[in-house]
VEXDREN-2710 file (C-alpha; in Angstrom, 1 decimal):
% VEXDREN-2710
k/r/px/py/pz
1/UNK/42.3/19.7/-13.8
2/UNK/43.2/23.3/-12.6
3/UNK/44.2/23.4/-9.0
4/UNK/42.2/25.9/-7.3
5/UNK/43.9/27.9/-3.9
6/UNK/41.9/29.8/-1.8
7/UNK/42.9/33.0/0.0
8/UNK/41.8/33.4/3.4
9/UNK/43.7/37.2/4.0
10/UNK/40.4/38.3/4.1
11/UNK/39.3/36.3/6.7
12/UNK/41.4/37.6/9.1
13/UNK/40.4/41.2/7.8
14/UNK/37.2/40.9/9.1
15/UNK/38.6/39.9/12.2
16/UNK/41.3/42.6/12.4
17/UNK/38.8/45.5/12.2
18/UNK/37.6/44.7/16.0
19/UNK/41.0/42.5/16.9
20/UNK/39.0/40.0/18.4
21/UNK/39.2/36.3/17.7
22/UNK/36.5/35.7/15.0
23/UNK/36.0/35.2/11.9
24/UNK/39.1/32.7/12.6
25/UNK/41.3/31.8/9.0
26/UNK/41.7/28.4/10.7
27/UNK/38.3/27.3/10.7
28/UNK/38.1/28.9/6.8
29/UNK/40.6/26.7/5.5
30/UNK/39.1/23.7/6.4
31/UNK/35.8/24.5/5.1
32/UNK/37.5/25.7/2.1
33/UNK/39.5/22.2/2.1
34/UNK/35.5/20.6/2.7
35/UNK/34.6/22.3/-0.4
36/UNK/37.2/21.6/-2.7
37/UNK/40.4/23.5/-2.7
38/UNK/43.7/21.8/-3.5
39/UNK/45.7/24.7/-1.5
40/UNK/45.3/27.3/1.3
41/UNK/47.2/30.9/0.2
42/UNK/47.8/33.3/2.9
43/UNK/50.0/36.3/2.9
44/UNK/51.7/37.4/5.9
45/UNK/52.5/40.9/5.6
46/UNK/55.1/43.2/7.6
47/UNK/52.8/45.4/9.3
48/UNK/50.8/42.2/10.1
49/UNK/47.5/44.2/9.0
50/UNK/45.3/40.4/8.6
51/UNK/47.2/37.2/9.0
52/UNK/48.7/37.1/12.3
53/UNK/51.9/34.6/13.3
54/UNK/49.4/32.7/15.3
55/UNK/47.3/31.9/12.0
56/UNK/50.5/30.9/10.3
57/UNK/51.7/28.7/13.3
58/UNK/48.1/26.7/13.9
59/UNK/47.8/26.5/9.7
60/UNK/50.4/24.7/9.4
61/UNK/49.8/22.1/12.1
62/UNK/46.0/22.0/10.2
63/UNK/45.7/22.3/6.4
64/UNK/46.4/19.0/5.2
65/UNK/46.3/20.3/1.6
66/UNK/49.4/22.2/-0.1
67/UNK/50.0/25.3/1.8
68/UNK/50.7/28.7/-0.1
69/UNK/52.4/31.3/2.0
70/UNK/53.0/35.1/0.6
71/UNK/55.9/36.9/1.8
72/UNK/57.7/39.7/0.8
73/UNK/61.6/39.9/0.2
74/UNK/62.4/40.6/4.0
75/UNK/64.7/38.6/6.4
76/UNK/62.1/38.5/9.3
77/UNK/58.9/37.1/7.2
78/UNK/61.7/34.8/4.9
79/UNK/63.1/33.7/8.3
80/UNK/59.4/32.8/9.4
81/UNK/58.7/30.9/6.3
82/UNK/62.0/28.7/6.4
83/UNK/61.1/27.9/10.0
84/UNK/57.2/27.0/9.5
85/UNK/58.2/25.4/6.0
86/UNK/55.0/25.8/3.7
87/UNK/54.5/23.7/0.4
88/UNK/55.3/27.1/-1.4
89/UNK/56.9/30.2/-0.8
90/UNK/55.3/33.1/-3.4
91/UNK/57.4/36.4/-3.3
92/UNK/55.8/39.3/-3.7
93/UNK/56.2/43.0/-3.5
94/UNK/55.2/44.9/-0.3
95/UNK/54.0/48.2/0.4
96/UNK/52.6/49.6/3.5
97/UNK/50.5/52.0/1.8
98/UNK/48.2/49.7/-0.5
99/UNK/45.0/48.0/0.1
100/UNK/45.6/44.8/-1.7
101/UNK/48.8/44.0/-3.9
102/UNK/49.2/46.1/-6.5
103/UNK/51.2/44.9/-8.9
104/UNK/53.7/42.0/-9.5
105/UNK/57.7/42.3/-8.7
106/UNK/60.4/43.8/-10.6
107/UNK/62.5/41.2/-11.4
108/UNK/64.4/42.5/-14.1
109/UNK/66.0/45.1/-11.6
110/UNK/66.0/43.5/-7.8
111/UNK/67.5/40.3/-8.9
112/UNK/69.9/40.2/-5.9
113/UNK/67.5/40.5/-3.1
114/UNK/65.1/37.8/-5.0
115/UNK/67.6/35.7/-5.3
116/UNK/69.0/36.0/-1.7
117/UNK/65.5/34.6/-0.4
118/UNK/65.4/31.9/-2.8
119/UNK/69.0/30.7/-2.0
120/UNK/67.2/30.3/1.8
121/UNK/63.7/29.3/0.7
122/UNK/65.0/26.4/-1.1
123/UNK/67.9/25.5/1.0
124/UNK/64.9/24.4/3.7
125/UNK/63.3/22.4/0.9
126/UNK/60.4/25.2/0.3
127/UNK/59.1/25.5/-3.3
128/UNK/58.7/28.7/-4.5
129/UNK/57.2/31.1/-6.8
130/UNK/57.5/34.8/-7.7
131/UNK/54.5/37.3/-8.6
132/UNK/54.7/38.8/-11.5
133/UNK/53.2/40.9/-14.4
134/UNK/52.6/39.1/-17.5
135/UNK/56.0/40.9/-19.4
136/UNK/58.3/38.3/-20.9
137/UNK/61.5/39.6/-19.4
138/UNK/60.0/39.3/-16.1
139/UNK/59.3/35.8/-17.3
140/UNK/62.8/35.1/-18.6
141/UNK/64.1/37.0/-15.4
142/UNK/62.0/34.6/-12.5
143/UNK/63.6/31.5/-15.2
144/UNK/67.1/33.0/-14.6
145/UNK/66.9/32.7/-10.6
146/UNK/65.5/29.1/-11.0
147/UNK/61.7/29.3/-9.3
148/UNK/59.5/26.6/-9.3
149/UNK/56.8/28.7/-10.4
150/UNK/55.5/31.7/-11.5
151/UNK/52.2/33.6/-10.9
152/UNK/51.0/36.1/-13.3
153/UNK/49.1/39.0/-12.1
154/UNK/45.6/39.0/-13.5
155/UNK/44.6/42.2/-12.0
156/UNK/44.7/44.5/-15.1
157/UNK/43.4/41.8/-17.1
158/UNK/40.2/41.3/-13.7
159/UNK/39.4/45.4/-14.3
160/UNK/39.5/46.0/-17.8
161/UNK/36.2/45.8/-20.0
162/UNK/35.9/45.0/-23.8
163/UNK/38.8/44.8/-26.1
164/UNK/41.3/45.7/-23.5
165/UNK/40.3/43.0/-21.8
166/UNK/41.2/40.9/-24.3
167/UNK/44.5/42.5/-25.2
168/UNK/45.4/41.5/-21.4
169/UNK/44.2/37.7/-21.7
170/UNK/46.7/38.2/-24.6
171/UNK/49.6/39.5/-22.5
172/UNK/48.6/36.4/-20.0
173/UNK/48.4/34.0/-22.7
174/UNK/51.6/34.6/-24.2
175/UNK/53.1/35.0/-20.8
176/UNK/51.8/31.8/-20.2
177/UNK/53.6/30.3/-23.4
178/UNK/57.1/31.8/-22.3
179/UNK/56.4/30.5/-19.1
180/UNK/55.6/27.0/-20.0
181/UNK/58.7/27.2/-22.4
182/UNK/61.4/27.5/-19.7
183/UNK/59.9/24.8/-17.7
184/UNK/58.1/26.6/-14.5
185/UNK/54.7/25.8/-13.2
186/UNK/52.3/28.7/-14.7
187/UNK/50.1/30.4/-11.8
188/UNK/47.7/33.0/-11.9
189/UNK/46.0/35.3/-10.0
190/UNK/44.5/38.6/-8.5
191/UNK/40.9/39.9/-9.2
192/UNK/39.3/36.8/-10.6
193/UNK/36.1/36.0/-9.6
194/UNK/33.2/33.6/-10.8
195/UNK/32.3/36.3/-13.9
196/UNK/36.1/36.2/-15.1
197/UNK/38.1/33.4/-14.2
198/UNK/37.0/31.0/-17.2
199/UNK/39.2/32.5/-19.5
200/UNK/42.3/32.4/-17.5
201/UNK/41.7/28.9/-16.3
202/UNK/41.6/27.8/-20.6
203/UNK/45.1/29.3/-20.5
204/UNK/47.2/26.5/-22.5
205/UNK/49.5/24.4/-19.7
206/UNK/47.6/26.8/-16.9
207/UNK/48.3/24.4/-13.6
208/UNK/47.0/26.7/-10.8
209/UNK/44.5/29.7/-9.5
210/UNK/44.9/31.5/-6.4
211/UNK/41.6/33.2/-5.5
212/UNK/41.2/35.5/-2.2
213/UNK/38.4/38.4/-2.4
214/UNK/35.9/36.9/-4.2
215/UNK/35.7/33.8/-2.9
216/UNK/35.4/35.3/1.0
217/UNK/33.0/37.6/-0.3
218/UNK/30.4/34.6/-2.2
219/UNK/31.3/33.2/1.6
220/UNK/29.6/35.6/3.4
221/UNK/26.2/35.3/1.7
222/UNK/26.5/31.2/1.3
223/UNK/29.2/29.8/3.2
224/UNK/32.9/29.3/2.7
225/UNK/32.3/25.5/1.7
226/UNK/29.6/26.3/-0.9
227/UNK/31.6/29.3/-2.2
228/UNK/34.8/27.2/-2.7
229/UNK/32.7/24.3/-4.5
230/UNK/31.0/26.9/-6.8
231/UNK/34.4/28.2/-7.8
232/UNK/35.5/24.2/-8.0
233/UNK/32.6/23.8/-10.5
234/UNK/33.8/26.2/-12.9
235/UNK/37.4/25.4/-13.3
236/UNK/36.2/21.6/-13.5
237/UNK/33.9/22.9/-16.6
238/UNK/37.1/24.3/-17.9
239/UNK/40.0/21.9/-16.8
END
């Protein structure tokens, strides 16, 4: 069965435009637990645009499923992690000027700084995975440092249309293969929604999905609980 982890960043969006106290990530990640999901991802970024410290703190006293948390290679948010010691710890790249993340990690060529937070991620007994496009040597280069885990990037594969599309499920696929090869956990995510994900969930030796957008979004018309047991549905069709 495909493990399905829900993002609840954009939760805390919603809040953040009036800085107020609702919609609160804490109460969606346990309607997203009622409805089916095996993990809880959120992302807490430098400029602390959604998830707060506070969300992070009271989550981890809460979820009683795995917890996912998204940091980028900095001492303060590594620090935070190795303190609040979630199941997993996924690296990802950081930029202050993008709306979502857009794009996975150079691995190849910041080896040294990955591998600094791994050293301390792991040294607390935190699992942990890096973000990354589906190239092999960024594959072979996340095998070199010794994560748990990878998690491809499915956004190019989430906006193309037709035959590109296809040549990306490609790319996924045999970054999936390589990934499976050395012996990590393969991961995906970024864009897929309930049109798209079926595809990437048939991936050979795919373990787990992290879904944010469009699972919020479903949320607001039906409910977080009946969004995350739609999604649940699907991959249990496919897994």
């Amino acid at each position: 069965m495909i493990e399905l982890g829900v993002n609840i960043d954009h939760v805390a969006t919603v809040r953040q435009a009036r800085r107020t106290y609702e919609p609160d990530p804490v109460i969606a990640a346990a309607l997203a637990e009622q409805g089916g999901a095996d993990g809880i991802t959120f992302h807490l970024r430098e400029d602390r645009r959604h998830i707060q410290e506070r969300d992070v703190e009271v989550l981890m006293q809460t979820v009683t499923v795995k917890t996912n948390l998204e940091i980028a290679c900095t001492d303060e948010v590594v620090a935070i992690a190795c303190r609040v010691k979630p199941t997993w710890a996924l690296l990802v790249p950081e930029s202050r000027e993008e709306v979502t993340t857009e794009g996975g990690l150079n691995v190849v060529d910041d080896k040294g700084r990955i591998r600094d937070a791994i050293e301390k991620l792991k040294a607390e007994g935190i699992l942990t995975s890096l973000f990354i496009d589906p190239d092999l040597e960024q594959v072979q280069a996340s095998a070199d440092l010794g994560v748990d885990a990878v998690e491809l990037h499915t956004g190019p594969y989430a906006l193309a249309r037709g035959a590109q599309q296809t040549q990306e499920l490609d790319r996924l696929k045999a970054a999936g293969k390589k990934t499976s090869e050395l012996g990590m956990r393969l991961h995906a995510g970024h864009g897929l929604n309930y049109a798209n994900v079926r595809p990437v969930a048939a991936i050979e030796n795919m373990i787990e999905l992290n879904i944010g957008h469009s699972i919020v979004s479903r949320a607001v018309m039906v409910g977080m609980r009946d969004a995350v047991a739609e999604m649940r549905r699907i991959l249990d069709l496919v897994g």
